[in-house]
C-alpha positions, -999 to +999 in steps of 0.1 A: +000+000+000+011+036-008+010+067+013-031+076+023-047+040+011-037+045-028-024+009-044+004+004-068-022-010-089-044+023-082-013+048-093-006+027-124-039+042-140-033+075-138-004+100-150+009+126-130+014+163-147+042+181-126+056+215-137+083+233-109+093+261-098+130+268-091+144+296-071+183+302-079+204+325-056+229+344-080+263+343-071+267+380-069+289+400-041+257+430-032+224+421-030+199+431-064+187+465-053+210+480-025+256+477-017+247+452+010+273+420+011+254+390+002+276+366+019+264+336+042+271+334+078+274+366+089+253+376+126+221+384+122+205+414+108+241+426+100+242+429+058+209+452+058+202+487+051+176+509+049+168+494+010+169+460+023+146+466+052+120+484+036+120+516+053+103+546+043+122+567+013+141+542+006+148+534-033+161+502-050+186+505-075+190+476-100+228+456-094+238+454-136+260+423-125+226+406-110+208+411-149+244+399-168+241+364-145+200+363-156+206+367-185+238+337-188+211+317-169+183+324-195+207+316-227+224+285-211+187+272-210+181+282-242+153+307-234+147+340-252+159+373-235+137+395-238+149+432-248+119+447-228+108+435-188+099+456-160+096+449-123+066+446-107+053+445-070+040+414-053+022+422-019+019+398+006+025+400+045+051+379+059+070+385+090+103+384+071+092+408+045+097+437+059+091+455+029+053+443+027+062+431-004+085+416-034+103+434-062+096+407-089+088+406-125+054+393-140+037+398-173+074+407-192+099+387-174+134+384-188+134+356-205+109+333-218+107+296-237+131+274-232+139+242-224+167+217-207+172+186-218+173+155-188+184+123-192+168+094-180+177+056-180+192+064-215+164+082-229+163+118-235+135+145-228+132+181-234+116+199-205+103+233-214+110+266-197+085+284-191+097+322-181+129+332-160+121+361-142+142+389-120+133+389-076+146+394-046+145+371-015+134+372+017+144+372+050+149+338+070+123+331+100+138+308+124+114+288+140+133+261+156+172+262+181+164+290+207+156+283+241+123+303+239+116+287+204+083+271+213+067+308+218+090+330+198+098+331+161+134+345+151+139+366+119+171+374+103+170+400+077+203+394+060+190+373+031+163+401+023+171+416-014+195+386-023+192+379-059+168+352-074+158+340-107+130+319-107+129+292-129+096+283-146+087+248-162+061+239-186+039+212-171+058+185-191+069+168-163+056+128-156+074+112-125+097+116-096+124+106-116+121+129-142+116+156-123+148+142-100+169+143-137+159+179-147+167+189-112+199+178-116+205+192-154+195+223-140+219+221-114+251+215-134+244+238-162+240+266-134+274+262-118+290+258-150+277+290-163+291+298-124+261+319-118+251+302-085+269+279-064+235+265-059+247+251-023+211+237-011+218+236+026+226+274+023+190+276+003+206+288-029+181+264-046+143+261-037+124+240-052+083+243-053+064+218-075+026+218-088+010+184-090-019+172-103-030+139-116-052+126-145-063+094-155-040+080-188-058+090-218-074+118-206-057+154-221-078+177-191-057+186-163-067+175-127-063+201-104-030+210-088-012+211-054+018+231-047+045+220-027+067+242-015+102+246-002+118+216-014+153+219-003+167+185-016+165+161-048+159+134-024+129+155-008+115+166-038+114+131-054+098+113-024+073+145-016+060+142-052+060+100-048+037+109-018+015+136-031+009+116-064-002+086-040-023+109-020-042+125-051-049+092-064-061+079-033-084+111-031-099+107-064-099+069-064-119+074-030-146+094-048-133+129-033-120+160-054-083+175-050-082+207-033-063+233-051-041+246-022-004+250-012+009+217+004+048+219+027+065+182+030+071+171+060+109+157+062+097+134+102+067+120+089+074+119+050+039+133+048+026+166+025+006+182+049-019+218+037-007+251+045-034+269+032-058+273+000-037+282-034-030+316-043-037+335-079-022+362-094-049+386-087-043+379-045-011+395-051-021+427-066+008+429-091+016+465-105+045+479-121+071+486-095+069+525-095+105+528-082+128+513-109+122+519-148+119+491-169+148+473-179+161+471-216+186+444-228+200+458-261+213+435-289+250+444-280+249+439-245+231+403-248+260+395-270+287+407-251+271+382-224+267+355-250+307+356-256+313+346-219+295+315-219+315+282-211+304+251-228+278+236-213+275+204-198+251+184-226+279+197-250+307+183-233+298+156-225+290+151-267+326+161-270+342+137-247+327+108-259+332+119-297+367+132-293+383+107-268+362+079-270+356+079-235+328+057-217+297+067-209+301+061-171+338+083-173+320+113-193+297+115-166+322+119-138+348+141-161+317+163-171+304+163-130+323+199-127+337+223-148+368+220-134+371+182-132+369+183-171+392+209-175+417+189-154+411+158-172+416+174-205+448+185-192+458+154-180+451+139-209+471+163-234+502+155-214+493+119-213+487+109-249+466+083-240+427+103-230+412+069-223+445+061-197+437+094-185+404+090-178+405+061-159+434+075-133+414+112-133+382+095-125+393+064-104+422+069-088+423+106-084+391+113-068+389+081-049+417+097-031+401+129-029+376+112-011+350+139-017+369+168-017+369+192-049+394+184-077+414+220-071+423+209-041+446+177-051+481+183-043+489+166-078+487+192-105+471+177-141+506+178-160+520+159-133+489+136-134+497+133-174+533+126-169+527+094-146+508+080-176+524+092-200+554+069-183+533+039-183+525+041-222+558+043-225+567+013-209+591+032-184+573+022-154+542-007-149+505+001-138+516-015-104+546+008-096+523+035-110+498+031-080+528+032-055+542+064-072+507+082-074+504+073-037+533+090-031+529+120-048+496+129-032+510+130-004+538+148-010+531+165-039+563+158-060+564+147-097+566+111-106+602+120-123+618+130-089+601+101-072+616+074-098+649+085-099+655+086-065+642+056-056+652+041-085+617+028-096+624+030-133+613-003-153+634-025-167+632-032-204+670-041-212+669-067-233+701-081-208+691-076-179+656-092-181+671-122-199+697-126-166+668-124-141+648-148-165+674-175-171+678-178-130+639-179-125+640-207-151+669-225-132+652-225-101+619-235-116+625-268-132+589-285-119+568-256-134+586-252-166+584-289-168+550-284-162+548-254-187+564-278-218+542-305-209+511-284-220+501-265-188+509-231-204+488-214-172+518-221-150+537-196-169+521-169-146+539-178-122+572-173-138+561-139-147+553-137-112+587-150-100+606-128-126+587-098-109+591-105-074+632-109-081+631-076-100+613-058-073+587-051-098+603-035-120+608-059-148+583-053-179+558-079-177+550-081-212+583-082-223+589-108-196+561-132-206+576-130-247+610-134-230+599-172-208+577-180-242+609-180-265+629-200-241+605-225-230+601-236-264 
């Protein structure tokens, strides 16, 4: 059974219709209409002024730096930027709105239809964007960690007038998953563009999602619930699991969904109402009276064009069609911008993209252990010589683990490491034969054993032939080498 009565069985007969709403804190030093530091952390009530708090007299002026991100967010999505918005007032009381209302945009946002594409178990779908519009946050109430918290509400004003875009879907969302997989397409492509660190435990993505449910077949839309505040993927994929299982379960019952706003409960794993949806017309929009409207000319939205990084769908194309790479190694060296810049670097200085790929992705961040790729104390050429080294037959993949090891934790090359302790491989054609001819002497049961037809035991030869050359003989030219003798 599913979440308020609703069967598997039940859910199968209907599809859900989920569009979202994303709120993305730009990564911008002032907030979007005053000099105030937008930086997390500080004491309370500290980064405010008299814009920021709404007091009388007061006027906003527009941060050009907080439009230039918008508008790399808007083309990096594909959406039209608009060369005409204006701001508009939303009104609404809230105790951390001290304003009485938000700067936002509404009938000529920014930036309008586009789409990101998601991937999902190998398939491909385009989810549309709706609008991307201009707003400023509001301040935090903190309910909860205060000795007097069960009568007194807390509100720090320091993330009033932080700048927001909200991100708009079309309604062309069908399941948890999908709406898990745009999330995180949305996600990358913002931090690569390096307009938002989009840190979610600092709440610089929210996440509200309208749900409704229809049986299959049927084109009419059932009637929505929004959910707001997501603050995870995870949340958001098992608050929509749950609200899909409780519309069902409403409708299958004989009832009628409610159009209302719905918060997720994290304890109880429960979507519980908040109170009965807004419209537009509760807001009383106008045009903000204080700012004019804003006007993105042809030269300017060019001039942000030309600073656009490639985006994550494209490199991803490129890694796989320009080094062959796998696609479970694409996705890691495409994760971050910069572990793909260091993998490229890597493998320009290898020779070998594929070798690259494989220490970048496994051995390199396995010992970062989490950490972010600019912080490894091997730099990407010295990364590119170690395997460049092993192509060359100079040093095996075995001595190349030990030397790795070595250099992240010291931070030297793999040159300095091999010369001085004499790690270097051996391929003399003499020497290898010497080391060969006395593992053969002392071997006469397993090379009698190798001529009689049991070719396997001439592993452990190799192995022998290693073990005396401390690992530095070249197995490959070891195994030829015991092949031609034990003819």
């Amino acid at each position: 059974m599913h979440p308020k009565g609703a069967t598997a069985e039940e859910i199968g007969k209907y599809e859900p219709v989920i569009g979202l709403e994303v709120h993305v804190q730009l990564n911008t030093r002032t907030k979007i209409f005053c000099g105030c530091p937008t930086g997390f952390g500080a004491p309370p009530n500290s980064n405010v002024c008299p814009v920021c708090l709404g007091l009388p007299g007061a006027l906003p002026v527009l941060n050009r730096r907080v439009v230039e991100m918008a508008i790399q967010a808007a083309l990096a999505t594909h959406c039209k930027v608009n060369a005409f918005s204006r701001f508009a007032r939303k009104n609404y009381f809230y105790p951390d709105l001290p304003k009485g209302y938000q700067i936002s945009q509404y009938d000529q946002p920014l930036a309008e239809h586009g789409w990101v594409e998601a991937a999902l178990d190998g398939a491909k779908k385009r989810i549309g964007i709706t609008r991307i519009h201009l707003e400023d946050d509001a301040g935090k109430s903190i309910h909860d960690g205060f000795k007097d918290s069960d009568r007194y509400t807390y509100v720090d004003l320091n993330r009033s007038g932080t700048p927001l875009i909200e991100i708009v879907t079309e309604p062309d969302i069908r399941s948890s998953e999908e709406a898990y997989a745009f999330l995180t397409e949305l996600k990358q492509i913002m931090q690569y563009v390096a307009v938002s660190e989009c840190d979610m435990e600092k709440g610089q993505l929210r996440c509200d999602a309208n749900v409704s449910v229809r049986l299959k077949g049927v084109e009419k839309l059932g009637t929505k619930a929004e959910v707001k505040n997501l603050n995870s993927f995870r949340f958001a994929k098992m608050a929509l699991d749950y609200e899909i299982a409780r519309q069902v379960a409403v409708l299958e019952s004989g009832g009628r969904v409610e159009q209302e706003t719905r918060l997720y409960n994290v304890a109880t794993g429960e979507t519980a109402g908040m109170r009965s949806k807004e419209h537009a017309h509760d807001y009383r929009y106008f045009p903000e009276p204080d700012l004019v409207p804003l006007r993105v000319s042809a030269v300017w939205l060019e001039q942000v064009r030309s600073t656009l990084p490639e985006l994550p769908a494209d490199k991803r194309a490129r890694f796989i069609g320009s080094y062959g790479l796998r696609e479970y190694d694409e996705q890691v060296l495409t994760a971050t911008r910069e572990i793909g810049d260091y993998f490229e670097r890597v493998a320009k200085v290898a020779g070998d993209p594929r070798m690259a790929a494989n220490w970048v992705a496994g051995d390199l961040l396995g010992a970062l252990k989490g950490r972010e790729i600019t912080e490894s104390p091997v730099s990407p050429e010295q990364l590119g010589e170690l395997v460049a080294l092993i192509g060359k037959g100079e040093i095996s993949g075995k001595m190349a683990k030990d030397i790795f090891a070595k250099m992240f934790d010291g931070g030297e090359s793999a040159a300095t490491i091999i010369d001085r302790e004499g790690l270097r491989q051996i391929s003399d054609t003499g020497a290898l034969e010497k080391i060969v001819d006395e593992v053969i002497a002392a071997s006469p049961k397993q090379v009698e054993q190798y001529k009689s037809g049991k070719v396997g035991v001439i592993g452990y030869l190799v192995g022998q032939v290693m073990k005396l050359s401390k690992g530095q003989a070249n197995p490959a030219a070891v195994n030829e080498m015991l092949k031609a003798k034990l003819v």
